[in-house]
C-alpha positions as CSV (number, residue, x, y, z in Angstrom):
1,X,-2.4,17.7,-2.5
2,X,-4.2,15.5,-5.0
3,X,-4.3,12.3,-5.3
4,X,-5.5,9.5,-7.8
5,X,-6.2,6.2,-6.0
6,X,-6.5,3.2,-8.2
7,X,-7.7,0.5,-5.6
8,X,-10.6,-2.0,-4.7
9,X,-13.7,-0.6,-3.4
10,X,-16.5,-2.2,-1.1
11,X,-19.8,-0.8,0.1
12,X,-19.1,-2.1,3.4
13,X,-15.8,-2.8,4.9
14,X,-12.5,-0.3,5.4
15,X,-10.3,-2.7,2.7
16,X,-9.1,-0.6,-0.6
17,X,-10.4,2.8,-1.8
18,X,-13.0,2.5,0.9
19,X,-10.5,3.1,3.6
20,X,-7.2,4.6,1.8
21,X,-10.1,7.3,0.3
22,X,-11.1,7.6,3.8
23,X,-7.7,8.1,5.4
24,X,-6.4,10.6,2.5
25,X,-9.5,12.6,3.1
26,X,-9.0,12.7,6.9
27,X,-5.3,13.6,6.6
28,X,-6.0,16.7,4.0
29,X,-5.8,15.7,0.8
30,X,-8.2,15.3,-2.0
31,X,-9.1,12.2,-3.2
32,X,-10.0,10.8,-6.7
33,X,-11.0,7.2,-6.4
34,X,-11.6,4.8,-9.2
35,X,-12.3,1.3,-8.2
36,X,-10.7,-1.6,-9.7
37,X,-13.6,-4.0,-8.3
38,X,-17.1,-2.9,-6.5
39,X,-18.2,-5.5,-3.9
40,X,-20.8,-5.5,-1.6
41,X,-18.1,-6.5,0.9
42,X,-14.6,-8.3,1.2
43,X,-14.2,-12.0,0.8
44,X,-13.1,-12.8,4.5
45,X,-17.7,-11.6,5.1
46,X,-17.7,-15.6,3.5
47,X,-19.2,-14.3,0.4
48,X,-19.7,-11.2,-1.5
49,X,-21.2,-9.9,-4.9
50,X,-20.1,-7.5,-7.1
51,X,-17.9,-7.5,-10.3
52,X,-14.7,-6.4,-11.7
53,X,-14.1,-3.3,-13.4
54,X,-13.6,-3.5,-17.0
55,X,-10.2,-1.8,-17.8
56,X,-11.7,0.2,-20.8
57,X,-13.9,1.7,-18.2
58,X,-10.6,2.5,-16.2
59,X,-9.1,4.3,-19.0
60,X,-12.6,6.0,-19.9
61,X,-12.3,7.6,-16.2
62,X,-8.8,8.5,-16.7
63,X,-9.7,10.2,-19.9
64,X,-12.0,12.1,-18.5
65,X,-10.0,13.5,-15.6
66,X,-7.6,14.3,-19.0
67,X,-10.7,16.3,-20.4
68,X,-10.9,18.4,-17.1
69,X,-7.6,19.3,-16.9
70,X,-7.1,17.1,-13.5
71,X,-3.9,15.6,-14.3
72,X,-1.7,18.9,-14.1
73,X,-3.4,18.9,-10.9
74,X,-2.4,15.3,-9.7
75,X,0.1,15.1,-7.0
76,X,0.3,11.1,-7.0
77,X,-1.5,8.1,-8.1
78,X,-1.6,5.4,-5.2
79,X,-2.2,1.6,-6.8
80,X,-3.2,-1.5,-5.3
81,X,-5.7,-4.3,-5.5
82,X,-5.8,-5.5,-9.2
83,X,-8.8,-7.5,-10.4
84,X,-7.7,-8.5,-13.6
85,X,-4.0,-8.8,-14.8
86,X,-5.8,-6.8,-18.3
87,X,-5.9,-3.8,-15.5
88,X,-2.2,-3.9,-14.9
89,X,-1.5,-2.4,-18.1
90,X,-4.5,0.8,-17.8
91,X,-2.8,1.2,-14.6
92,X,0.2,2.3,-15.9
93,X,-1.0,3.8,-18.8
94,X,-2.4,6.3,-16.1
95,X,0.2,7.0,-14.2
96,X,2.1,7.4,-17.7
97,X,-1.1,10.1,-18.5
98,X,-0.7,11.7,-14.8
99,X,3.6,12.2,-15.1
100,X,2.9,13.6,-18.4
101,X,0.7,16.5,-17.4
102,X,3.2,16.6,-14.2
103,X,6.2,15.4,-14.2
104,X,6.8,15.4,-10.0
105,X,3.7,13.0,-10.0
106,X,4.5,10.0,-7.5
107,X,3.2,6.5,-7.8
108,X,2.8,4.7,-4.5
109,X,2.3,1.0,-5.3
110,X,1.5,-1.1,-3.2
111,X,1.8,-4.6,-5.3
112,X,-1.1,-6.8,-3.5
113,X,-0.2,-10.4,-4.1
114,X,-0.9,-12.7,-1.5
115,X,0.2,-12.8,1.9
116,X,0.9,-15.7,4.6
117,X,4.2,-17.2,5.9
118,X,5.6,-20.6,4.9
119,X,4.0,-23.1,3.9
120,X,0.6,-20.6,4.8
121,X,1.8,-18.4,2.2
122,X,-0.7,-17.9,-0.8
123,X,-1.4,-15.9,-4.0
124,X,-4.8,-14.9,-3.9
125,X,-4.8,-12.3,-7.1
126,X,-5.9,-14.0,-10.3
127,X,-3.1,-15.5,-12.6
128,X,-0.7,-13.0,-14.6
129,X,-1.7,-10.0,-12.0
130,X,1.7,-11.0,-9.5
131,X,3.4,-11.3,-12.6
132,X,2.8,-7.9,-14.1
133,X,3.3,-6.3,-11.1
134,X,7.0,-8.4,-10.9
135,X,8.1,-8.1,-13.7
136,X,6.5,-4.5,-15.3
137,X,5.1,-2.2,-12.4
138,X,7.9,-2.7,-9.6
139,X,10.7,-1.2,-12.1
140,X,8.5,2.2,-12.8
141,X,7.1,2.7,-9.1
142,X,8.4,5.1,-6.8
143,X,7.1,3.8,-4.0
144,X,6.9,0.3,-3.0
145,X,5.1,-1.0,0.2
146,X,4.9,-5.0,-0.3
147,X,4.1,-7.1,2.6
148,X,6.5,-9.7,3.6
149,X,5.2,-12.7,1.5
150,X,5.1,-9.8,-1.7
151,X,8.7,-9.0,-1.0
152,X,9.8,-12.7,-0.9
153,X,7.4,-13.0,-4.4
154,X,9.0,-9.8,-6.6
155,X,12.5,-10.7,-5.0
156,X,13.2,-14.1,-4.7
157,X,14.7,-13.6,-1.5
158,X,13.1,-15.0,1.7
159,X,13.5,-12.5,4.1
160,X,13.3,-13.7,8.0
161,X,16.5,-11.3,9.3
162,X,16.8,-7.7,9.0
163,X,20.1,-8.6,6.8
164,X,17.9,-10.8,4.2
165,X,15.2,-8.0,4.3
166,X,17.9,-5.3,3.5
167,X,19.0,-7.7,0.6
168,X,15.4,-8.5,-0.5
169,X,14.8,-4.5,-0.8
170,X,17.8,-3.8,-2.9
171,X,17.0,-6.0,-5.5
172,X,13.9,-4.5,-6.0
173,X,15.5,-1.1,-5.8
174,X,18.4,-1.9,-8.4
175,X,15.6,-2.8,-11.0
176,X,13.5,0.7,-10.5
177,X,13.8,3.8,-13.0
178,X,14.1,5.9,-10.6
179,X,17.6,6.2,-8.8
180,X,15.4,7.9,-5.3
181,X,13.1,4.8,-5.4
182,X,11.6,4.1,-1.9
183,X,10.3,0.7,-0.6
184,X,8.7,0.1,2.8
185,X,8.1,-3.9,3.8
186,X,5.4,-4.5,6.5
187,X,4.6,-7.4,8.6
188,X,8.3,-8.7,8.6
189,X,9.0,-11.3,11.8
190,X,12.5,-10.8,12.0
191,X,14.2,-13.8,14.0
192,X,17.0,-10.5,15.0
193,X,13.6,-8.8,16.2
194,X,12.3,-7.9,19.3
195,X,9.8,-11.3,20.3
196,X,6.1,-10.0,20.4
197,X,6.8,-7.4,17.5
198,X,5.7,-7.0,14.2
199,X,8.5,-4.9,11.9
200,X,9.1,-2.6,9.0
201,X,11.5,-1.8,7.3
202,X,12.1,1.2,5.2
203,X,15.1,2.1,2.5
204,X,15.2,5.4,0.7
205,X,18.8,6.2,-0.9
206,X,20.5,7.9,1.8
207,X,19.0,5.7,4.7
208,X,17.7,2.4,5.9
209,X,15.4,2.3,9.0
210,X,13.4,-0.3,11.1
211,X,10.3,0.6,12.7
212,X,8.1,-2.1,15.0
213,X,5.3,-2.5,16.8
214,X,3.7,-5.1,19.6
215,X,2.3,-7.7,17.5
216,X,-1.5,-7.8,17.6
217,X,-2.8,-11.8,17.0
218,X,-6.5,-11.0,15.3
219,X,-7.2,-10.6,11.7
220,X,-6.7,-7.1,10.3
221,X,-8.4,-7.1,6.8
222,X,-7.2,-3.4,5.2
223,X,-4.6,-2.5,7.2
224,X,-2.0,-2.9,4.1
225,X,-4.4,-1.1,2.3
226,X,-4.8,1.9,5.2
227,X,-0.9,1.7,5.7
228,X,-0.2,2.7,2.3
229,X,-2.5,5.2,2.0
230,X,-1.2,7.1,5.4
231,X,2.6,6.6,4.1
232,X,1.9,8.6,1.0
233,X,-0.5,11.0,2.7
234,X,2.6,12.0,5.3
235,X,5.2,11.7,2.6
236,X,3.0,14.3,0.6
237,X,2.8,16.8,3.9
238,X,6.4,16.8,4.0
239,X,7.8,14.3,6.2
240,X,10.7,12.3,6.0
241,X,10.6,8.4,5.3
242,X,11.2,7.4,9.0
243,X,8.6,9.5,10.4
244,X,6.1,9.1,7.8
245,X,6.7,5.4,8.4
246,X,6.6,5.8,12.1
247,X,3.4,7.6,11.8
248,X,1.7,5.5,9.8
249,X,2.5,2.4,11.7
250,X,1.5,3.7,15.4
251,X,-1.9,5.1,13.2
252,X,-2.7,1.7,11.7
253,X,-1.7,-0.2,15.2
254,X,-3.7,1.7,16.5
255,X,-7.3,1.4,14.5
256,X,-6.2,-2.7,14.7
257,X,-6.0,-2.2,18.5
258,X,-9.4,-1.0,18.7
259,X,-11.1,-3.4,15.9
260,X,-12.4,-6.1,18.1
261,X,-10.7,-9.9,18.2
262,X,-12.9,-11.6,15.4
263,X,-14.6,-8.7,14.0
264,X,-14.3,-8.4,10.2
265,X,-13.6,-5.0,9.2
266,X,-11.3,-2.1,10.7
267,X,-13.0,-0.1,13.1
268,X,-12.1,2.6,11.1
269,X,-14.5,5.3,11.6
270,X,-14.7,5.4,15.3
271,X,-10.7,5.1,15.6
272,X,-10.0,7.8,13.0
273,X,-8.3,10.4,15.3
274,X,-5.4,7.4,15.1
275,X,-4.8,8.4,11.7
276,X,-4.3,12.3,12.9
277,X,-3.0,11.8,16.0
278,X,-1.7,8.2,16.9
279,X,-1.3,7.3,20.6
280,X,1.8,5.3,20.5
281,X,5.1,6.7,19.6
282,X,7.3,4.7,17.8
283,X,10.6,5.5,17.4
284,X,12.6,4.2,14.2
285,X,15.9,2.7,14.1
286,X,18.4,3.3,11.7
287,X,20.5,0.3,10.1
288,X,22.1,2.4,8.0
């Protein structure tokens, strides 16, 4: 399969294109990446350099893909990190440009906002980015994978129970173009939850499932970004939701399980057979 990945990019580091590219690649498919921001690293380093992509550029690439015939070709488009909210908008006119030249193109977005709990919740995009993605790019999606504090943001519904989760999720689903809209919510502490675990949850039309994992207490810079991409990948080698979801959450436990406490970046590379092969099995649960 081929996929278009519209996502952040840094020369050092596993966070955006430089570890979804990485994980597509590994799990079979090919990979077009164009970068929404170059850095020299991500921001959690204490500084970085780089700059933002200019969205005329974006639409330049896109164009040229266009020219080559590439979109026909195009299996999905995966979306995340946004630099500037003027991106939002060449975003979707490329998934408009890929689902034109083939109609069964899928766009996985993954809506990065912020993230956080409580009062440590936080925006951290720049101003009118969350918006666009709320209020234009949720609706034409087919895929959703917000985090917890993203699914509270585009819903308005705090969700701290599976019940409020399930709620949360079928908001956004009611307000999507496409009746067999899919979204999958990470990092959800669930007071109904196992203590210790960390949850997802998962809702496809026909099916609603939970899927969690021991809790791992260290920073894990990427792993939204590495979930995503492994959802998408498995989805496109024919799994269903729940086991593409399984899959992808044992993989990305797993890769966090080996990054050491403190260490800044996923160890990615040396942990890779994770993403093939993961060595826990999770099992999903059905809630309905």
């Amino acid at each position: 399969m081929n996929i278009l990945s519209c996502h952040s990019s840094v020369a050092m580091g596993s966070v955006g294109n430089s570890g979804a590219a990485f994980a597509l690649r590994r799990l079979g498919h090919e990979t077009w990446p164009i970068n929404t921001v170059a850095l020299s690293n991500h921001p959690a380093h204490g500084g970085f350099r780089g700059r933002v992509t200019p969205a005329a550029e974006i639409a330049d690439l896109v164009q040229g893909l266009a020219e080559r015939g590439a979109l026909a070709r195009c299996d999905a488009v995966l979306s995340g990190y946004l630099g500037a909210p003027e991106q939002g908008p060449a975003i979707a006119d490329a998934v408009a440009a890929v689902r034109a030249a083939n109609p069964r193109a899928l766009w996985l977005l993954d809506p990065v906002i912020g993230d956080g709990d409580g009062a440590d919740g936080r925006i951290y995009v720049k101003p009118g980015i969350a918006e666009f993605l709320r209020d234009r790019a949720v609706r034409e999606a087919d895929i959703l994978t917000p985090n917890a504090f993203e699914l509270a943001f585009l819903s308005g519904i705090k969700s701290d129970s599976t019940a409020t989760a399930l709620d949360a999720i079928d908001s956004l689903r009611t307000r999507s173009r496409s009746a067999t809209a899919v979204v999958v919510v990470t990092g959800l502490r669930l007071r109904d939850g196992t203590p210790g675990e960390i949850a997802m949850v998962a809702v496809e039309p026909s099916a609603a499932w939970r899927i969690s994992v021991p809790y791992i207490d260290h920073p894990a810079h990427g792993a939204g970004d590495l979930f995503a991409a492994v959802l998408l990948a498995r989805l496109l080698g024919g799994d269903p939701l729940s086991a593409a979801v399984a899959h992808a959450a044992a993989a990305v436990h797993g890769i966090i399980a080996r990054t050491g406490t403190g260490a800044a970046d996923l160890a990615l590379v040396a942990a890779q057979e994770e993403l093939v092969s993961p060595r826990r099995h999770v099992d999903p649960v059905r809630l309905r």
